[in-house]
C-alpha positions as CSV (number, residue, x, y, z in Angstrom):
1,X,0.0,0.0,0.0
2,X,1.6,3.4,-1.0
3,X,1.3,5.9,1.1
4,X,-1.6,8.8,0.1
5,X,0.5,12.5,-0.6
6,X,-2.1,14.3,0.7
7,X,-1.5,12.4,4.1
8,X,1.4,14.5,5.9
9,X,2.2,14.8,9.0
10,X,1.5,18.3,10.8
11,X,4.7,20.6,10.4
12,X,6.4,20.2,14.6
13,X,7.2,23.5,16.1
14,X,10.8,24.4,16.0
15,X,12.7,25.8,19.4
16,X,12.5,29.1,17.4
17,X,8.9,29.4,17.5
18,X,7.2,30.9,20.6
19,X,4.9,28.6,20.1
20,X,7.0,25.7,21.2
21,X,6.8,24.3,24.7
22,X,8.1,20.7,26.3
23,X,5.6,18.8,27.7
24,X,8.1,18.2,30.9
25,X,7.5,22.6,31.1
26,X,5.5,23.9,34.2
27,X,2.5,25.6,33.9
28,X,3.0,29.6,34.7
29,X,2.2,31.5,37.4
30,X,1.4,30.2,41.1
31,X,1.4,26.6,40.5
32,X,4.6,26.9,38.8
33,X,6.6,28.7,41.8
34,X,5.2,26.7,44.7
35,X,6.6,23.5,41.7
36,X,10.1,25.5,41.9
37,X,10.2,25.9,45.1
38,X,9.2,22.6,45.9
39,X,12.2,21.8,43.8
40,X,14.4,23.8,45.3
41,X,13.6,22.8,48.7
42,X,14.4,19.0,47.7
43,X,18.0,20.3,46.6
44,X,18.8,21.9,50.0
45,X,17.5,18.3,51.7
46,X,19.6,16.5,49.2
47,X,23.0,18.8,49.3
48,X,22.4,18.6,53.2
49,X,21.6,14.7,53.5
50,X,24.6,13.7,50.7
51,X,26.9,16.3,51.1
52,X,29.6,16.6,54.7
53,X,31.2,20.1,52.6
54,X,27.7,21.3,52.2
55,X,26.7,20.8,55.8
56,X,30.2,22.3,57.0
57,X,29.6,25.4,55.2
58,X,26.0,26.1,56.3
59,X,26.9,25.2,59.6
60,X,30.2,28.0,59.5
61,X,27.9,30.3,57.3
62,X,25.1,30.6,59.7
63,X,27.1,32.3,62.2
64,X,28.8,34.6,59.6
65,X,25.4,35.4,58.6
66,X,24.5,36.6,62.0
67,X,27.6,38.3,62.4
68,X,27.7,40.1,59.5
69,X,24.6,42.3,60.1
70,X,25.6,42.5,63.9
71,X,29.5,43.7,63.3
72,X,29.5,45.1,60.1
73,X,30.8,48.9,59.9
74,X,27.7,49.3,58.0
75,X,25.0,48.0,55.7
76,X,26.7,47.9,52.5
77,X,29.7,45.7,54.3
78,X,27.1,44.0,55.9
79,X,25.6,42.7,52.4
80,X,29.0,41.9,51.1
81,X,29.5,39.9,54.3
82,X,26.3,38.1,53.6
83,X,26.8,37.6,50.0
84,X,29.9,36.6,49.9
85,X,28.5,33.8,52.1
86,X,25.8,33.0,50.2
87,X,28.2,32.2,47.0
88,X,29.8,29.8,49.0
89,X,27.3,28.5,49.4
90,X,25.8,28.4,45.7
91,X,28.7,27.2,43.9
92,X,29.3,24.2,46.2
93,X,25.2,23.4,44.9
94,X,26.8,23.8,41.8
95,X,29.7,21.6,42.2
96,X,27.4,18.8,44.5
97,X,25.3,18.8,41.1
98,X,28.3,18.4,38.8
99,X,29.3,15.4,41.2
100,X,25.9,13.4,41.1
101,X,25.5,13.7,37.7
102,X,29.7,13.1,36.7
103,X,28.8,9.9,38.9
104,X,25.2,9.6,37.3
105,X,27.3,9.0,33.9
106,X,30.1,6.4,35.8
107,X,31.9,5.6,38.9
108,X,34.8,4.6,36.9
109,X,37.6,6.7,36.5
110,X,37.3,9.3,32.9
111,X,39.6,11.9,32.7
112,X,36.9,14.7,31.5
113,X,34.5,13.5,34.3
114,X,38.0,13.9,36.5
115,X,38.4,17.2,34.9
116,X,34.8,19.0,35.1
117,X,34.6,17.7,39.3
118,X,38.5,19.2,39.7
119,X,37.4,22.2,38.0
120,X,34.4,22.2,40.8
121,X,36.6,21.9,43.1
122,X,38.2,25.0,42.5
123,X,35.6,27.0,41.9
124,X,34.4,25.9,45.7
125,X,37.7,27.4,46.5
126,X,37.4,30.3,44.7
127,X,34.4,31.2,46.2
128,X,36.3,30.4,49.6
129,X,39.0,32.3,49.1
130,X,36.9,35.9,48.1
131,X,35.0,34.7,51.1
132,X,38.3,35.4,53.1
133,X,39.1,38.3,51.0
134,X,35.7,40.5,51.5
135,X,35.7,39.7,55.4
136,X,39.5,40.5,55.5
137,X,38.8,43.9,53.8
138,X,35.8,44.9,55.6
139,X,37.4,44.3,58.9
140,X,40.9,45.3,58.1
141,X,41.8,47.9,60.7
């Protein structure tokens, strides 16, 4: 049987069109923050529960935090205190997530897996390091 010419199928949406959506996508609005934050919620559990570096530097943060806003010369030092926290802890997220999935993709040894959770690495110690660096300025006598 030969297939009938005038049978074709619909024309797919391409990435370019605004009309294009996954099916995996949120719906907007309300539904779809209280779904992010849901999400995000989960990460924190799951960085805390499988991740000792995580939990070390929330538990050192917290008291920064505090300290910060309580010794701070002012409020602009006191937000650079706080953020410079706050990337601490956001790039170790980053580099927890780069080390599920690097192990997600193989436990055994690949020297670009090696690479991308090295390069993690130093960006958790980057972040460490202007940690140091902001808190060293602000409080330099």
């Amino acid at each position: 049987m030969t297939p009938d010419p005038l049978d074709k199928p619909a024309p797919q949406p391409t990435a370019a069109d605004p009309a294009a959506t996954s099916p995996h996508k949120n719906p907007a609005g309300f539904t779809r923050l209280a779904r992010a934050a849901g999400y995000s919620w989960a990460g924190w559990r799951a960085a805390w529960r499988h991740e000792a570096a995580f939990r070390l530097e929330v538990m050192l943060g917290l008291p920064l935090l505090a300290l910060a806003w309580w010794a701070a010369p002012g409020r602009w030092e006191a937000l650079a205190l706080s953020v410079s926290v706050l990337v601490v802890w956001i790039v170790e997220l980053f580099n927890s997530a780069i080390e599920a999935l690097a192990d997600a993709v193989s436990l055994q040894h690949h020297p670009l897996l090696g690479r991308a959770k090295d390069q993690g690495s130093t960006a958790v110690t980057l972040s460490l390091l202007a940690l140091v660096l902001t808190w060293g300025v602000v409080f330099w006598p």
